[in-house]
C-alpha positions in Angstrom: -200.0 -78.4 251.7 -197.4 -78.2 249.0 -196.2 -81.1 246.9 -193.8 -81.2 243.9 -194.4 -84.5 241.6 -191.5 -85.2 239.4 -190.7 -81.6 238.5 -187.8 -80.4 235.9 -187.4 -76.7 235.0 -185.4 -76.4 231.8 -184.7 -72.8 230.4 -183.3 -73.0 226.6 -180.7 -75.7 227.8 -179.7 -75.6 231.0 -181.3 -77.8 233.1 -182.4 -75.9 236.8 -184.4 -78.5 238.3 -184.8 -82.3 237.2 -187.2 -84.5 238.7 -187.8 -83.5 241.8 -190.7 -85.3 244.1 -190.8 -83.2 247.3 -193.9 -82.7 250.1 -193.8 -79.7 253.0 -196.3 -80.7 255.8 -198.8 -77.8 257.1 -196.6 -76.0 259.7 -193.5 -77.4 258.9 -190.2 -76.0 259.2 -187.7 -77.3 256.0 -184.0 -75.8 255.6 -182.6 -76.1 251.6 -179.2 -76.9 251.4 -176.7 -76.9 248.6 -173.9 -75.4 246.2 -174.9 -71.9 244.8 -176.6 -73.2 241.4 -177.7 -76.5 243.2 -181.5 -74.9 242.6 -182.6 -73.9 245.7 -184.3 -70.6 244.8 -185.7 -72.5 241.4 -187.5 -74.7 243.9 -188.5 -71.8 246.1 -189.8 -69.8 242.8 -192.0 -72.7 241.8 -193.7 -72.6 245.3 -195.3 -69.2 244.6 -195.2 -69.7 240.8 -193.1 -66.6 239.8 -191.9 -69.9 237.6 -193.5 -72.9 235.9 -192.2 -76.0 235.8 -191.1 -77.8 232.2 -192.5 -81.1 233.3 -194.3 -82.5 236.2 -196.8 -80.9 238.2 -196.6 -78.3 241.7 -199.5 -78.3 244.2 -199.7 -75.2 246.5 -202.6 -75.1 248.9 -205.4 -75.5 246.1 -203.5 -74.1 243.0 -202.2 -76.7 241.2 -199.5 -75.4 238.2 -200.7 -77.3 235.7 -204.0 -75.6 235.5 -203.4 -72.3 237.3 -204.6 -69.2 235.2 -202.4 -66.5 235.3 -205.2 -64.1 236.9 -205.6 -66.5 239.7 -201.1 -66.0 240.5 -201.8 -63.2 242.9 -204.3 -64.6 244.8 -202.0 -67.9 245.0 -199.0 -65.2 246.3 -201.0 -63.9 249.4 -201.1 -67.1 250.9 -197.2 -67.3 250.8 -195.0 -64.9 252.0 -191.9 -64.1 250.4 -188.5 -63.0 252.0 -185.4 -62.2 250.6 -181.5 -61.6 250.9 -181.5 -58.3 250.0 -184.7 -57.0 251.8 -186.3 -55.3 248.5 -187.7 -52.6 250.5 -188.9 -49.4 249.1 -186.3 -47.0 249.8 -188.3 -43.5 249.5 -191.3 -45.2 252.3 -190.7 -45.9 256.0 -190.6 -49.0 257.3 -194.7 -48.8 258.0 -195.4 -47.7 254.9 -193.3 -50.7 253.6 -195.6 -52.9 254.8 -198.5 -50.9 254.3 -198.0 -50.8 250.5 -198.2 -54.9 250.3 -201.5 -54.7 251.7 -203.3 -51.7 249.7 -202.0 -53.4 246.4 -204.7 -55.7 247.5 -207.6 -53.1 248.4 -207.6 -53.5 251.9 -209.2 -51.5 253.7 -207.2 -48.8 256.0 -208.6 -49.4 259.0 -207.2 -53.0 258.5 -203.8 -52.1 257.1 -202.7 -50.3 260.0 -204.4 -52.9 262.7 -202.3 -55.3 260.4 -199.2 -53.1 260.2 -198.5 -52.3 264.1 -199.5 -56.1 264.4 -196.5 -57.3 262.6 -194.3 -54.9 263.6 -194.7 -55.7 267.2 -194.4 -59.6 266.3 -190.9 -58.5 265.0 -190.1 -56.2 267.5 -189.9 -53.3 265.8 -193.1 -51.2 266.5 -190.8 -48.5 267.9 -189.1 -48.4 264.6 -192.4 -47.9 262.3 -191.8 -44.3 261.3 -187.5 -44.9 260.3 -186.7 -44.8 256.8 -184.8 -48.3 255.6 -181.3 -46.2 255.8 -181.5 -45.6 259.2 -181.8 -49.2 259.9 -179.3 -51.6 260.6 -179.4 -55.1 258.3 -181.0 -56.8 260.6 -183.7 -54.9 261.1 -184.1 -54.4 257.4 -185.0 -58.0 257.4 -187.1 -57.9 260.4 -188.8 -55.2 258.1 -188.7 -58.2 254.7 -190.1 -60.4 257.3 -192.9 -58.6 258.7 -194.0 -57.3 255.0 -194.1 -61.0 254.2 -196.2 -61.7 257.1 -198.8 -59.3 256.3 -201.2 -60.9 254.4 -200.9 -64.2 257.1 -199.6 -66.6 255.0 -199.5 -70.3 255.5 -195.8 -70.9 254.7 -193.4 -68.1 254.9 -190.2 -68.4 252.0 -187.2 -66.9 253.1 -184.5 -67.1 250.2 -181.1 -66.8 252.3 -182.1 -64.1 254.3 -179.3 -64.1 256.4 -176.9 -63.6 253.6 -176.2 -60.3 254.2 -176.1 -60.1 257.9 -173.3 -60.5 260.3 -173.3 -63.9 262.9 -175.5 -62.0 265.4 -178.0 -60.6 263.4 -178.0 -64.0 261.4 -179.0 -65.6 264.6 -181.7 -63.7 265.5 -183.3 -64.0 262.6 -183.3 -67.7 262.6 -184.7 -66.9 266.3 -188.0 -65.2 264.6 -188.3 -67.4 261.9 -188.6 -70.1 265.1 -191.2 -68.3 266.7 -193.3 -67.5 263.8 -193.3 -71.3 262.6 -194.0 -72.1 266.9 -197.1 -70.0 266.2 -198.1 -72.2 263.2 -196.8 -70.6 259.7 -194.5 -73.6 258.0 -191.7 -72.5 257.0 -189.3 -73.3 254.1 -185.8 -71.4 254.3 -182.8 -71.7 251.7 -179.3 -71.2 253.2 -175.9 -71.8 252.8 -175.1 -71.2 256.8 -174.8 -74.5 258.7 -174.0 -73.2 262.3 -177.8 -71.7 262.1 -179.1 -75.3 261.2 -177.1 -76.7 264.0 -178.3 -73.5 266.4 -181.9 -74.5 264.9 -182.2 -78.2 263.3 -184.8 -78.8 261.4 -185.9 -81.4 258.5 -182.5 -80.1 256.3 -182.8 -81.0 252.5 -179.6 -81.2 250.0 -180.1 -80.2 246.6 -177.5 -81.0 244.0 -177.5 -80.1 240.4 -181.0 -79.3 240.2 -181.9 -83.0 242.0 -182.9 -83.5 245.8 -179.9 -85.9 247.0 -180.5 -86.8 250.2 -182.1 -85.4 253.3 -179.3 -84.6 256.0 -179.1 -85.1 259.8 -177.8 -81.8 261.7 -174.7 -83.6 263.2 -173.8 -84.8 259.4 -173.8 -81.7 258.0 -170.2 -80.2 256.5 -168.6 -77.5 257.9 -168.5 -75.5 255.1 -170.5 -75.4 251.7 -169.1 -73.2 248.6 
């Protein structure tokens, strides 16, 4: 479903990513690990091609990035779904028409959106919530909401870029709860963090990035307790 063949990312000259050979199985569920730097999002960025690599070649679904054109990017972009750390959510719209807005960009029809809308609302458990403005929501539901958006569009792998960053130990575990159930229902699921109790709460195929390289693939009980 996605494979990385000896990919580098250089920008001017600092070196992001070198030679990385990586493969994510269809409905797989892959942690990142590493030092802030390490490369992680670099990785996640060349997965929906918001960046190209310097050498080497990235194969996502059937977009390769050596031949991509640049007016086929979006289409590439509704197959993955993209979460982050600090929500991006439109602050003037409520949460439904958050999630309404990712799917008119796309000229769906309204009929659909909304049929689409309550449908991911409900799988995060926030239908009751649809009409709140992002304020009025706590953090964690503000990611619900970056998680639901994400889902909209029914994407094969969902890309969650330390979402839990900004949420307390709670919220952090729920989360990590959805992200479960949403991979159980057969989205793969690729998720950078720097939060090892979650991987122990939830272990999953855990890879360690370190300087821009892939070092090692780690076992949950051989994961550090901390990670700077």
């Amino acid at each position: 479903m996605i494979e990385f063949f000896n990919v580098s990312v250089q920008i001017q000259n600092r070196i992001l990513l070198q030679q990385v050979t990586l493969k994510i199985n269809k409905g797989e569920f892959v942690y990142l690990i590493g030092k802030t730097g390490a490369g992680k999002t670099t990785l996640l960025r060349l997965i929906y091609m918001d960046l190209l690599p310097s050498q080497g070649n990235v194969i996502v679904d059937k977009y390769s990035s050596s031949s991509i054109k640049k007016r086929q990017i979006p289409y590439l972009r509704r197959k993955v779904g993209v979460v982050f750390q600090d929500f991006k959510l439109l602050p003037d719209r409520n949460v439904y028409d958050n999630i309404a807005f990712a799917l008119q960009v796309i000229g769906m029809r309204k009929k659909e959106i909304k049929s689409r809308v309550l449908s991911v609302l409900t799988q995060v458990g926030l239908n009751h919530k649809r009409y709140h403005m992002p304020d009025l929501l706590s953090g964690g539901e503000k990611q619900r909401v970056g998680i639901a958006r994400a889902l909209a569009n029914e994407p094969f792998i969902l890309l969650a870029d330390e979402p839990t960053g900004n949420l307390d130990p709670e919220a952090s575990r729920s989360i990590v709860e959805l992200l479960e159930k949403i991979n159980q229902g057969g989205t793969a699921v690729c998720m950078a963090t720097h939060n090892y109790d979650l991987i122990r709460l939830a272990p999953h195929r855990t890879i360690l990035l370190e300087n821009g390289q892939i070092k090692k693939e780690i076992k949950p009980e051989h994961l550090p307790k901390i990670i700077n």
